[in-house]
C-alpha positions as CSV (number, residue, x, y, z in Angstrom):
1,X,0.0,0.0,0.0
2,X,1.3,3.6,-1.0
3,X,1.7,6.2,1.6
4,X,0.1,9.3,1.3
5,X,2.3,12.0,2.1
6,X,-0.2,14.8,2.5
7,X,-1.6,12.4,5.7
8,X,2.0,12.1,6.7
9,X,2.4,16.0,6.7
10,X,-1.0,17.0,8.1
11,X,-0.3,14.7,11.0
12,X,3.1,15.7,11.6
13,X,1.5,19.2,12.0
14,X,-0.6,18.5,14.3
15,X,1.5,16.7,16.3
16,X,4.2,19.5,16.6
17,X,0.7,21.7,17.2
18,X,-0.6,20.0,19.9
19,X,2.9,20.5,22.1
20,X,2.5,23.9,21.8
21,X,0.3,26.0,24.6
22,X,0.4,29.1,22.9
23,X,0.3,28.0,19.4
24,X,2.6,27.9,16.5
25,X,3.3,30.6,13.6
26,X,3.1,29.3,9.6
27,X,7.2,30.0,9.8
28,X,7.3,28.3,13.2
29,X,5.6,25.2,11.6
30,X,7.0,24.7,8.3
31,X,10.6,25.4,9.5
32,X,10.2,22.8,12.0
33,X,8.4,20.3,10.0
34,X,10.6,20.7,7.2
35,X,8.2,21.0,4.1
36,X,7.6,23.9,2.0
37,X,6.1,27.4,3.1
38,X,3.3,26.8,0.5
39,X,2.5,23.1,1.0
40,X,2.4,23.9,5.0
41,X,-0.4,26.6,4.1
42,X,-2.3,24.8,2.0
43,X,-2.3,22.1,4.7
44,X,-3.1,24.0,7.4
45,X,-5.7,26.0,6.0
46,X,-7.6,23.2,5.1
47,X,-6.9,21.6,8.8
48,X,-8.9,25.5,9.6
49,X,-11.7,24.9,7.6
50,X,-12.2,21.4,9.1
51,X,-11.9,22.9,12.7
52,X,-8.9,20.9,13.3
53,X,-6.9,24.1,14.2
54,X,-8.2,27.3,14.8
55,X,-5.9,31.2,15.8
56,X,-5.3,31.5,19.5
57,X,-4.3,34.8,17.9
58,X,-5.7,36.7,15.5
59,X,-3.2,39.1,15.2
60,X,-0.1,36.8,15.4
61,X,-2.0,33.6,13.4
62,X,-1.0,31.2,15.9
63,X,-2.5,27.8,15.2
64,X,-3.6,25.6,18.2
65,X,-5.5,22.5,18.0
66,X,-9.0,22.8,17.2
67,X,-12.4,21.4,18.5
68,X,-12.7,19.0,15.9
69,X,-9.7,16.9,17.5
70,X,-10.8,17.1,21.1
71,X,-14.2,15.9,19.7
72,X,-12.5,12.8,18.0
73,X,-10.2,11.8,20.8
74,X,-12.7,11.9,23.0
């Protein structure tokens, strides 16, 4: 079975999200992760639209973990 390495990468953002209290910047993220500035966005705004993240901060764009997550681990 092939991998899917947009799973692979959405997960690995999350992951590095969740550790993070007071959320994680787009630079902060794809540096970290490793993956382009333009494939991190794309993946993170569709984690947005899905409620899987969501902006502590407005202002800064922070992304935290999202509703949608707590509702699934639960």
């Amino acid at each position: 079975m092939a991998v899917n390495k947009s799973v692979i990468k959405a997960l690995k953002i999350l992951e590095l999200i969740s550790k993070s209290d007071e959320g994680l910047t787009l630079s902060e993220i794809y540096k970290e992760v490793d993956i382009p500035k333009a494939t991190c966005y794309d993946i993170l705004q569709a984690l947005y639209a899905e409620d899987a993240v969501y902006y502590k901060n407005e202002i800064l764009k922070t992304y935290v973990v999202g509703s949608k997550l707590f509702t699934i681990g639960q």
